[in-house]
C-alpha positions in Angstrom: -3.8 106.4 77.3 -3.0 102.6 76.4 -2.4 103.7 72.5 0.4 105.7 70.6 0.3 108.3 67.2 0.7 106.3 64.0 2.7 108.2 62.2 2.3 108.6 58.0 -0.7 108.4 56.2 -1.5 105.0 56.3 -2.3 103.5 59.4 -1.7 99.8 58.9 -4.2 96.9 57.0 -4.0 95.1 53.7 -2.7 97.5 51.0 -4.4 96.1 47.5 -3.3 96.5 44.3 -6.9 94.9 42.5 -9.7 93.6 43.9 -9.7 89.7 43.7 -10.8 89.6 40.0 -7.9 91.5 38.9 -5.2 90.1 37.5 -3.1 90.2 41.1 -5.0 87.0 41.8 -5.2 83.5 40.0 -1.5 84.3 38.3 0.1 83.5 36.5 -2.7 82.0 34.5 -2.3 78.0 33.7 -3.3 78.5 30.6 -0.2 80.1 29.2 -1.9 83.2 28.7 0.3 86.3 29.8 0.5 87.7 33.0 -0.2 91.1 33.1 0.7 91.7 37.2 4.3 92.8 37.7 5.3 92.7 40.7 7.7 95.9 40.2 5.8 98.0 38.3 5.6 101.3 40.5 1.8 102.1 38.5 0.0 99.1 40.7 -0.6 100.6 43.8 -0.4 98.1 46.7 2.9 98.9 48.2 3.6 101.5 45.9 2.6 104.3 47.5 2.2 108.0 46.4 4.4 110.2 48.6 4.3 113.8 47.7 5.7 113.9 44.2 6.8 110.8 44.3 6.0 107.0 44.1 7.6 104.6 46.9 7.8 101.3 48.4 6.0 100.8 51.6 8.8 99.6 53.1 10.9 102.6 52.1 8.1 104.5 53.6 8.2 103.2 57.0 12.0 103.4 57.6 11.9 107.3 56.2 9.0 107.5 58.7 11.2 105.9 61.4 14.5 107.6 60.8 12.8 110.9 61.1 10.9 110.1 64.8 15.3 108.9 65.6 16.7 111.9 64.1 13.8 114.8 66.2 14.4 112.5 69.2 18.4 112.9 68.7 17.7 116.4 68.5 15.6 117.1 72.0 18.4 115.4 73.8 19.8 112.2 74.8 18.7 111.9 78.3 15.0 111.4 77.2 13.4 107.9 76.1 11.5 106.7 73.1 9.7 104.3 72.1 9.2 103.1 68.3 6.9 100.5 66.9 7.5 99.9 62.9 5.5 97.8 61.6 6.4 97.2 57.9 3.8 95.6 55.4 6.3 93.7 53.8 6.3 90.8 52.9 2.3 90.7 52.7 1.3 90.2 49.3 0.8 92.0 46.8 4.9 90.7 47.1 5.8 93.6 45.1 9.9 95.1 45.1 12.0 97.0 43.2 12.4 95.5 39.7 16.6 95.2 40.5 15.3 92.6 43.6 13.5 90.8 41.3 15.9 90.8 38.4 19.0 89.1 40.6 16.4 86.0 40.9 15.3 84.3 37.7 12.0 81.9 38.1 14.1 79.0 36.4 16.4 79.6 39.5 14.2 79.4 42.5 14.4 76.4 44.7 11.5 75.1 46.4 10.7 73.5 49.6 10.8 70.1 49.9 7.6 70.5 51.7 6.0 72.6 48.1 3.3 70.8 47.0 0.8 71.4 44.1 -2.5 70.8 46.8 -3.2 70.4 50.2 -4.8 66.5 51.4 -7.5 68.2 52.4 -9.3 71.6 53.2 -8.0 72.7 56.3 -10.7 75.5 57.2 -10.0 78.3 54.6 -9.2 76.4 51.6 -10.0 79.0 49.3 -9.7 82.3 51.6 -8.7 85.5 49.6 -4.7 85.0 49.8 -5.4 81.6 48.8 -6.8 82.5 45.8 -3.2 84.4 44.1 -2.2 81.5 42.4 -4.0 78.6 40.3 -5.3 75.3 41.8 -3.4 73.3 40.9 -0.5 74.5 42.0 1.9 74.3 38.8 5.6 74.7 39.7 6.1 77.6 37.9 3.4 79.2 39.7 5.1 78.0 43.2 8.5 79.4 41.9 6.9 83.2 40.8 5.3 83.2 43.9 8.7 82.2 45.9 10.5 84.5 43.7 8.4 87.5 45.0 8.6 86.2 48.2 12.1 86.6 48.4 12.0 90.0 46.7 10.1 91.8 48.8 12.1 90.1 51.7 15.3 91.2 51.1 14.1 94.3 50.2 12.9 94.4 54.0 16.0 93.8 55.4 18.1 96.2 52.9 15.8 99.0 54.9 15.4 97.7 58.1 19.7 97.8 57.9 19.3 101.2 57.0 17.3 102.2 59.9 19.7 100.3 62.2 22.7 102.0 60.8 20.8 105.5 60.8 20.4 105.1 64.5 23.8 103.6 65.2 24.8 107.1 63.7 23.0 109.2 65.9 24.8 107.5 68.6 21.5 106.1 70.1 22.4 102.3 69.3 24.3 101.4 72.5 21.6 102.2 74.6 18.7 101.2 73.0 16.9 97.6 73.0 15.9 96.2 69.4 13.4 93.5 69.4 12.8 92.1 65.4 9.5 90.1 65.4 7.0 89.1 63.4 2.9 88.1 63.8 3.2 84.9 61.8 4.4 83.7 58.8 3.4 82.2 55.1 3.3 79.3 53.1 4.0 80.8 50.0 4.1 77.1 48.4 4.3 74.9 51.4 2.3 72.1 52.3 -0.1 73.3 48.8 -0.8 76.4 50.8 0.0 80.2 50.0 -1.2 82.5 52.9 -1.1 82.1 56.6 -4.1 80.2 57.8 -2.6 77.3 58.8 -0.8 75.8 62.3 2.1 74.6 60.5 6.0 75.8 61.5 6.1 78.3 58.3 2.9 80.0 59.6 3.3 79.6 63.8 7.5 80.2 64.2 7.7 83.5 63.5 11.1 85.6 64.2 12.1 86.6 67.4 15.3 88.5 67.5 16.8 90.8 70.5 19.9 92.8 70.6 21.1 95.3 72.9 22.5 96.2 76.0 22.9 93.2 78.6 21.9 91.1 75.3 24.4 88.3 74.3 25.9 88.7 71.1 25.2 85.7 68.4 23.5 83.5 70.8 20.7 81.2 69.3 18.3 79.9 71.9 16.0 76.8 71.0 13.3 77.0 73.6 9.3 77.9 72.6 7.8 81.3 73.4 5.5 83.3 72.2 5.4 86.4 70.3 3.4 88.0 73.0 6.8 88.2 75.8 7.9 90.6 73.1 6.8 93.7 75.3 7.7 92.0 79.0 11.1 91.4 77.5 12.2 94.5 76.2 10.4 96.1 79.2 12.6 93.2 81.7 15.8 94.3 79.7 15.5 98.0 79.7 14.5 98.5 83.7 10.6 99.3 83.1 8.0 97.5 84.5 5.3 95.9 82.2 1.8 96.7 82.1 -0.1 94.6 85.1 -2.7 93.4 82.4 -0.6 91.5 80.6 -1.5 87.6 80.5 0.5 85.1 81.9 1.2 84.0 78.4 2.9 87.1 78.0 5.8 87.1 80.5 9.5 88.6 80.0 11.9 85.7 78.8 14.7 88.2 79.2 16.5 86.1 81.1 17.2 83.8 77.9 18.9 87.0 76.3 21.2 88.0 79.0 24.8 87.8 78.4 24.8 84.9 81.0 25.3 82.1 79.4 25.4 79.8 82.7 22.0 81.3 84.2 20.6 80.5 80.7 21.6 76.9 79.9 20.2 76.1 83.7 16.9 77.6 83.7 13.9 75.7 82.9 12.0 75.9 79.7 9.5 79.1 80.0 6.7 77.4 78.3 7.0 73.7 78.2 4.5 73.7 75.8 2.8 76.1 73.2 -0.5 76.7 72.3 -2.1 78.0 69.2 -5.8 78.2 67.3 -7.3 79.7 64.1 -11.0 80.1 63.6 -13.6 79.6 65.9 -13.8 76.0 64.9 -10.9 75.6 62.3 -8.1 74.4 63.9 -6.4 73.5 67.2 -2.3 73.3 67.9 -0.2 72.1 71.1 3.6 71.5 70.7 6.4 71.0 73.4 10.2 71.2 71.9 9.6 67.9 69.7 6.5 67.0 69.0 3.4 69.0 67.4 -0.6 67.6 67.5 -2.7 69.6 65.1 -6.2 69.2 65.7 -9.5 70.2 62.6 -12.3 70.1 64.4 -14.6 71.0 61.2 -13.0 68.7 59.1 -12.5 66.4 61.9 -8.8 65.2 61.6 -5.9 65.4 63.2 -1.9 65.5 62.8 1.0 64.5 64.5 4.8 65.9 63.5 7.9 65.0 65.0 9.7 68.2 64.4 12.9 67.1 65.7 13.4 64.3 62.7 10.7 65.6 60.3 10.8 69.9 60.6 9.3 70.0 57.2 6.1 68.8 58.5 6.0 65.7 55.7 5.2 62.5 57.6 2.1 62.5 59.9 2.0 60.1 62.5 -1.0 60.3 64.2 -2.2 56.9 63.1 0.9 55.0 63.8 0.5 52.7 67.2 4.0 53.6 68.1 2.9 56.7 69.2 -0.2 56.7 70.3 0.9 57.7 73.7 2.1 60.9 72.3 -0.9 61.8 70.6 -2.9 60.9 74.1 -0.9 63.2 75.9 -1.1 65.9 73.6 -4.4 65.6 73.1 -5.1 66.1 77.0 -2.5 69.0 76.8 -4.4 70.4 74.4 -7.6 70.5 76.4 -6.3 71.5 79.4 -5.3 74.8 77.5 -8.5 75.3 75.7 -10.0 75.1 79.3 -7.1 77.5 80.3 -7.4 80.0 77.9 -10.8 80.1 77.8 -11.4 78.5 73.9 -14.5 79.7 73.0 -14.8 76.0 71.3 -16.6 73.8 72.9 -13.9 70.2 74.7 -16.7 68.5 73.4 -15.8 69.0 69.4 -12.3 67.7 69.9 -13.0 65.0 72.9 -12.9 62.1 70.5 -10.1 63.3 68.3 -8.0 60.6 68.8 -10.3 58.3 66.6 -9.7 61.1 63.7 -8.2 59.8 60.5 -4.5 61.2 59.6 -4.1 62.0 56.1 -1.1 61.8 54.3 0.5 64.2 52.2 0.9 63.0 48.4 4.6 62.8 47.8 4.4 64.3 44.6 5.9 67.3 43.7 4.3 70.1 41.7 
């Protein structure tokens, strides 16, 4: 069967603390009322969840979950093979975490982004779409900062328990043999670009992590070439002698050969996607990027972007109007077509065809 037990009793989606006229949204309140959402009290649901007796983190959940498959798979013998897919909620909001997280990280000492920004220049397809809709518009900076604080919380939360899952299976002797891939789906703005969730095409949404270790894996290498999330199964499959599934897409290849511990066969091979592509909505927004530069295309709202990541990876200065690179945007813009016709893009070449012309908008440089 092409599917696999979830174990626990949750079996994945958005885990809400209120509905979006509680007080989890629109906080904290610009008025200087209080705010009556905590973000570790264990009472608000969300990612505090009721096991048993007990009350606990969603997180904590998953790597108790996970330990437990390691530890009955240690016990039927080490010649067998497994197979683990744990997918944590963290960090989707409600950002909740354990009050001490939260404690070691006053508001007053959170440090923004120098791409934070109170708005966004214009509405980008889901201006006001449910995650959107946690903090004030506005954006004050003390809402930015609560936001980033939680952020952070739940994060390093994340990786206190994904180390003890690691260090639970070093112990049971299954680490040198087994292929760890770390990933994510996509990102958030959590304060970026006037943005909180992860509708956008910008780097904070669209470069998510993609981590390997393991046998026949170099140790501390860092490799700057684009790929997508998608080789996450051909890889691990490549690396540990398993062929992948003959349904996977193109797009979906093994880039295991940019993991290897040889360093010479990876500095000489060619990049394995020259370029990337990437869309949200039907009709919301387009994205093509090669290792520089990045063309965002809004078809609805009928503008367009152009980053150079290599001198501007905040995303702050949009060059699409500028003459000096008009022939960047031209060929990006025919890149872009060419995958919509490749992939099949439900929306029609005709909605972008004259993007070119759009306007560029700039971002205010005024902070929050």
């Amino acid at each position: 069967a092409r599917s696999f037990e979830i174990e626990g009793a949750h079996a994945g989606g958005f885990l809400p603390s209120t509905d979006q006229k509680g007080d989890a949204y629109q906080r904290p309140p610009a008025d200087g009322a209080p705010d009556t959402w905590s973000a570790g009290d264990t009472t608000r649901q969300g990612h505090w969840l009721t096991v048993g007796d007990r009350v606990v983190h969603s997180s904590e959940r998953w790597t108790n979950e996970a330990v437990a498959f390691l530890e009955q798979h240690a016990r039927s013998g080490p010649s067998r093979s497994f197979f683990a897919f744990v997918s944590y909620h963290a960090p989707h909001d409600p950002r909740q975490a354990p009050q001490a997280y939260l404690d070691t990280r006053p508001v007053d000492s959170i440090r923004l982004a120098p791409n934070a920004m109170a708005v966004h220049p214009f509405d980008q397809g889901d201006a006001r779409v449910r995650d959107e809709m946690l903090a004030p518009f506005p954006r004050s900076d003390f809402a930015l900062r609560t936001h980033e604080r939680e952020y952070r919380a739940i994060f390093e939360h994340l990786d206190d328990e994904i180390g003890i899952l690691l260090e639970r299976l070093a112990t049971l002797g299954l680490a040198d043999d087994t292929i760890v891939v770390f990933a994510g789906d996509h990102g958030l703005a959590v304060s970026r670009h006037g943005l909180l969730g992860k509708q956008s095409l910008y780097e904070h949404s669209v470069r998510t992590p993609f981590v390997i270790a393991g046998p026949g894996v170099a140790n501390g290498r860092r490799v700057d070439e684009t790929v997508y999330l998608h080789s996450a199964i051909a890889t691990a499959a490549d690396l540990a002698g398993v062929a992948p599934p003959d349904t996977m897409e193109p797009e979906a290849g093994s880039v295991a050969r940019l993991a290897r511990d040889d360093s010479a066969q990876a500095s000489t091979d060619a990049a394995p996607f020259p370029t990337i592509y990437s869309a949200y909505g039907k009709e919301l927004q387009r994205m093509v990027r090669d290792g520089r530069w990045k063309l965002i295309v809004y078809p609805k709202a009928r503008v367009i972007q152009l980053f150079d990541l290599a001198g501007d990876p905040w995303e702050l200065d949009n060059l699409a109007d500028d003459p000096a690179h008009a022939g960047t945007v031209a060929r990006l813009h025919r890149e872009l077509i060419a995958w919509m016709t490749r992939v099949k893009d439900p929306l029609a070449i005709e909605r972008i065809a004259d993007a070119c012309a759009w306007p560029a908008p700039k971002f205010d440089a005024a902070r929050p």
